[in-house]
Backbone as CSV, one residue per row, in Angstrom:
resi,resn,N_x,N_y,N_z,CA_x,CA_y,CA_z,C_x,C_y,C_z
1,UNK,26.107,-14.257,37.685,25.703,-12.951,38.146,24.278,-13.060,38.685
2,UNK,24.343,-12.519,39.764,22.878,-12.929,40.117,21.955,-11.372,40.048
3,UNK,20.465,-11.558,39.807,19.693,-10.570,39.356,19.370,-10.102,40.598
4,UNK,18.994,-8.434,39.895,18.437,-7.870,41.388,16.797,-8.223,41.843
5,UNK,16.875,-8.265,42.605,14.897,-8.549,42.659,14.302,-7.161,44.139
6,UNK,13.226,-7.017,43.838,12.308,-6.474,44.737,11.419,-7.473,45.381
7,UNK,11.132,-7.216,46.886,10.177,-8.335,47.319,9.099,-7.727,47.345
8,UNK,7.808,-8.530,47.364,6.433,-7.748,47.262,6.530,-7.761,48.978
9,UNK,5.966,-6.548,49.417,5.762,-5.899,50.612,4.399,-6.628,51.716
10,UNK,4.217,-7.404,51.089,3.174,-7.948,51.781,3.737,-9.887,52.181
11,UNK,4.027,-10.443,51.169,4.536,-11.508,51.619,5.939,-11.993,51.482
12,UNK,6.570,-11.196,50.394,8.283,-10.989,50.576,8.590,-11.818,49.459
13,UNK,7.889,-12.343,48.592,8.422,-12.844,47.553,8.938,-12.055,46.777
14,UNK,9.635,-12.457,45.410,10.081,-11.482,44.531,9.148,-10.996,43.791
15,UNK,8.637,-10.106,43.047,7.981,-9.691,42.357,8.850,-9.238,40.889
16,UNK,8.003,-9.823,40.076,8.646,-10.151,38.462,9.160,-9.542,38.040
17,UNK,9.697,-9.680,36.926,10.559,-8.866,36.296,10.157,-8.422,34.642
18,UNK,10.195,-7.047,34.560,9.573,-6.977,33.123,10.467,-6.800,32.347
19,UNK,10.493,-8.078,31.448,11.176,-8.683,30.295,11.088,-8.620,29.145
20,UNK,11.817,-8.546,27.657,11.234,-7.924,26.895,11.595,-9.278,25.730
21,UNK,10.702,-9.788,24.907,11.525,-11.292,24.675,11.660,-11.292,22.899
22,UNK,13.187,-11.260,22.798,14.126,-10.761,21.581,14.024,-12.932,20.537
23,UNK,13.269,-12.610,19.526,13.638,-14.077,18.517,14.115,-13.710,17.500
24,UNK,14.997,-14.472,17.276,16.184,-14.770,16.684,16.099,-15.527,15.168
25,UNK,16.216,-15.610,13.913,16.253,-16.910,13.192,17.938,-16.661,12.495
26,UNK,17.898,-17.980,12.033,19.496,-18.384,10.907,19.980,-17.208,10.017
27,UNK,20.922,-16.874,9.942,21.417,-15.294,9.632,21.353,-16.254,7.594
28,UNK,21.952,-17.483,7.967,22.280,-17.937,6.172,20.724,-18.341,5.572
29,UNK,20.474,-18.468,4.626,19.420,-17.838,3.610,18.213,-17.480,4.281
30,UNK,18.469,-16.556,5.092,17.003,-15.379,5.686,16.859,-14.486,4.453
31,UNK,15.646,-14.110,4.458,15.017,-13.292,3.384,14.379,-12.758,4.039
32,UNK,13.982,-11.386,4.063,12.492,-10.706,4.710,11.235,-11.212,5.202
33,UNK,10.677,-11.308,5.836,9.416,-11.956,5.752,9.606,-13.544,5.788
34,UNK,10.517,-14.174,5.966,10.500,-15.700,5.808,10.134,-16.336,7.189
35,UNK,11.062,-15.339,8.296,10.697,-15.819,9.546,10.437,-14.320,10.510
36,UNK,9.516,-14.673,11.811,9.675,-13.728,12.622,10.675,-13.763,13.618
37,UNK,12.035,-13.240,13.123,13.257,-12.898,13.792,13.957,-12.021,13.140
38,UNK,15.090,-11.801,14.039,16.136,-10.923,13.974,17.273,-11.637,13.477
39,UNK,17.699,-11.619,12.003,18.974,-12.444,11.719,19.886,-12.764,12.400
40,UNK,20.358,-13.389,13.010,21.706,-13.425,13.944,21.875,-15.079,14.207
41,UNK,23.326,-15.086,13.862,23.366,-16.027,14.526,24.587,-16.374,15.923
42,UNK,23.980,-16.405,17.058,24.320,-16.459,18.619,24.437,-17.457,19.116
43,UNK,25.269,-17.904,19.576,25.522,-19.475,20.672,25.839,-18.966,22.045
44,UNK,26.087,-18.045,22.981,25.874,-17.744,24.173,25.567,-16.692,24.500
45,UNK,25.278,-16.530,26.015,24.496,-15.275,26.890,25.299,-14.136,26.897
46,UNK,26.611,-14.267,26.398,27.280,-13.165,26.120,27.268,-12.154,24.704
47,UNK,27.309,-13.313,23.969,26.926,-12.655,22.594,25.298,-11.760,22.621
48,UNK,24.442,-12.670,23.464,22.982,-11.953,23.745,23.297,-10.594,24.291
49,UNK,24.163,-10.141,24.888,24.123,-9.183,26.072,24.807,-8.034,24.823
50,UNK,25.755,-8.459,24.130,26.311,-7.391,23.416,25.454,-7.460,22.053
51,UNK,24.551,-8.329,21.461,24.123,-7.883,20.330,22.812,-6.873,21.118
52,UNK,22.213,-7.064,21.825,20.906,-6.228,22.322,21.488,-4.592,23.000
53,UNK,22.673,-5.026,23.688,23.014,-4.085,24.715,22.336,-3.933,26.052
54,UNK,21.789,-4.705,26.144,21.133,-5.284,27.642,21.942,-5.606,29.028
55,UNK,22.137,-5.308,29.850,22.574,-5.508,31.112,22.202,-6.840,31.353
56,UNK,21.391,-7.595,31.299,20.750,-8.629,31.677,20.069,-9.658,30.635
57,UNK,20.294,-10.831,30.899,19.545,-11.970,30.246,18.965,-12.871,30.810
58,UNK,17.866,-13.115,30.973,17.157,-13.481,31.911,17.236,-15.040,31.210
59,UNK,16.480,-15.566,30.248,16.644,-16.784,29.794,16.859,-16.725,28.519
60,UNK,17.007,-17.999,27.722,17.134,-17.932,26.533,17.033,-19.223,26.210
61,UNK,16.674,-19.780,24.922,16.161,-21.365,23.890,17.159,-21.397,23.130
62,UNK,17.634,-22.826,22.965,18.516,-23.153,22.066,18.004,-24.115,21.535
63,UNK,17.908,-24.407,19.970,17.899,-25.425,19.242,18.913,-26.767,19.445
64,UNK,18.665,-27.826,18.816,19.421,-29.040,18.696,20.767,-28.726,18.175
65,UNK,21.464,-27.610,17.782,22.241,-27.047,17.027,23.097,-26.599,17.998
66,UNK,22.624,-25.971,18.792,23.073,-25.147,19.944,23.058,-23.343,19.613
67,UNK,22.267,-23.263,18.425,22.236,-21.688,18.390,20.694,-21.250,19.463
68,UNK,20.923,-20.060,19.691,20.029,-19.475,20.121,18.963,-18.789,18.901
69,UNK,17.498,-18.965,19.644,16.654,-18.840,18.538,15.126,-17.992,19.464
70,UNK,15.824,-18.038,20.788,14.896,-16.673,21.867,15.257,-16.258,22.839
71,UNK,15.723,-15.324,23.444,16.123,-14.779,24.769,15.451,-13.915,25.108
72,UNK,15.336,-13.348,26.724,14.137,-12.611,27.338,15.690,-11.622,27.972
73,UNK,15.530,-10.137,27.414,16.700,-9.053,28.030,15.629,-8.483,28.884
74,UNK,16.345,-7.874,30.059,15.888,-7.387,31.453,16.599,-5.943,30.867
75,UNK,16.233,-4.546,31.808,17.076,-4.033,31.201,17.527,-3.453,33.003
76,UNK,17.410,-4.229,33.725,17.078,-3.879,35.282,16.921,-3.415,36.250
77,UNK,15.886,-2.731,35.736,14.817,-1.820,36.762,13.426,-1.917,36.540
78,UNK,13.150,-2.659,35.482,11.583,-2.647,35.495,10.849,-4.066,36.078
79,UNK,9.785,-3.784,36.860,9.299,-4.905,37.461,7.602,-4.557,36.937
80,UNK,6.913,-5.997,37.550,5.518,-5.853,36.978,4.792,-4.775,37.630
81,UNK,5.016,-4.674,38.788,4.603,-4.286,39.752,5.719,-3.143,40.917
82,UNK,5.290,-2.155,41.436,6.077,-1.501,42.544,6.065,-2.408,43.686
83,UNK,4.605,-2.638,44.390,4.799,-3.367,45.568,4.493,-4.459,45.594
84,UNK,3.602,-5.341,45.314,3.268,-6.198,45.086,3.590,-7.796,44.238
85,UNK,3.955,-8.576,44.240,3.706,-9.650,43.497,2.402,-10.345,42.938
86,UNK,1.503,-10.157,43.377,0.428,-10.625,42.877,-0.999,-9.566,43.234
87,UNK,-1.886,-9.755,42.687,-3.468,-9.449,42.762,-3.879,-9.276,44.162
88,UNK,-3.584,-11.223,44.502,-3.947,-11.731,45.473,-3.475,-10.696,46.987
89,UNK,-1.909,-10.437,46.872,-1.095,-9.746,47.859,-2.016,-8.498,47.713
90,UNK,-2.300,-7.700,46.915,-2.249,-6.002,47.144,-4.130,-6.332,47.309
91,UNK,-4.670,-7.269,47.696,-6.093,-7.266,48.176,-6.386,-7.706,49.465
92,UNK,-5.115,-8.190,49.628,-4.813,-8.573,51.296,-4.087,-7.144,52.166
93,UNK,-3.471,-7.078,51.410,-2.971,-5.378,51.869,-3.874,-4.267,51.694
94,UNK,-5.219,-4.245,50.339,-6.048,-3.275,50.774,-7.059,-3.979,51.783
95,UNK,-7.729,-5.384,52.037,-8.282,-5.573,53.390,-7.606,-5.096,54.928
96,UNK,-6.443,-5.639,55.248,-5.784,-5.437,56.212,-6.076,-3.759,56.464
97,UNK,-5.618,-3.261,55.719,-5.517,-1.185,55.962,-7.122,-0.985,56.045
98,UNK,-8.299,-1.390,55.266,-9.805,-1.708,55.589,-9.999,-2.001,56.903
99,UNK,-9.771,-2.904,57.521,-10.183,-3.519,58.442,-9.076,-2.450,60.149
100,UNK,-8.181,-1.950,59.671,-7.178,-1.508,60.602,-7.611,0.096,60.645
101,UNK,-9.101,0.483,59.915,-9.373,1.235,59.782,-8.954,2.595,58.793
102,UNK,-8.149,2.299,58.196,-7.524,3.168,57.108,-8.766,3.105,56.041
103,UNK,-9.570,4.666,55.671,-10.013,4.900,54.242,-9.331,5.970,53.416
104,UNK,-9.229,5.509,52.333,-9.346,6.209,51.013,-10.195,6.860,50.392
105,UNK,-10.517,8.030,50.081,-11.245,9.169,49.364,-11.005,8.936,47.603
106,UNK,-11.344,8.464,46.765,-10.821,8.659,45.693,-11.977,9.838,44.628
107,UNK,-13.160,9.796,45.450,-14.130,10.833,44.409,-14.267,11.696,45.325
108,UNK,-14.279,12.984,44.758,-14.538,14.251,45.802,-16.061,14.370,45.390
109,UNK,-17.443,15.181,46.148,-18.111,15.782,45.482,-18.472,17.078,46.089
C-alpha cells in the first residue's frame, strides 16, 4: 500500500509525515514498571494496524526473534509541515516573495 504524501511547494519533495512511535515489550513475565512498553506480543504490520487502530504503519523493529518491539502509526493526515519540507525551502520562498516585491504587515501601530 503505498502512503499518501504532500510535496513541499517550493521544491516538490515530500514533506514528512507526523508519526507517532508505539514500543512494545514481551507480553510473558511483564510486570509494571519493568519495561517502557505496551505488553503485546506482535510479529506483523497487520497485527500493528489492528492492535493500535491506525490506518497506517510507517515502520517498525524486530528483534532476533522476529517479534516486534517498535512501530511508528501514521494516522494519515498529519504532516510536519503544510507547505514546506524544510526551514531551508520556506526561507527561499519568503526571499523569492521579498525580492518579487511582496510585503507582509505583521505589527499594526
Amino acid at each position: 500500500m503505498k502512503l499518501p504524501s504532500r510535496p513541499c511547494i517550493v521544491c516538490g519533495r515530500p514533506i514528512a509525515r507526523r508519526s507517532e512511535t508505539v514500543h512494545l515489550a514481551p507480553s510473558e513475565g511483564w510486570t509494571p514498571g519493568m519495561h517502557q512498553g505496551i505488553p503485546a506480543d506482535i510479529k506483523t504490520r497487520e497485527e500493528c494496524r489492528r492492535f493500535t487502530n491506525a490506518p497506517y504503519i510507517v515502520s517498525l523493529k524486530k528483534n532476533d526473534e522476529g517479534w516486534i518491539y517498535e512501530f511508528q502509526k501514521w494516522d494519515g493526515e498529519s504532516f510536519m509541515s503544510s507547505y514546506f519540507c524544510t526551514n531551508r525551502c520556506a526561507m527561499d520562498q519568503g526571499y523569492a516573495a521579498a525580492k518579487h516585491g511582496h510585503r507582509y504587515v505583521w505589527r499594526t501601530e
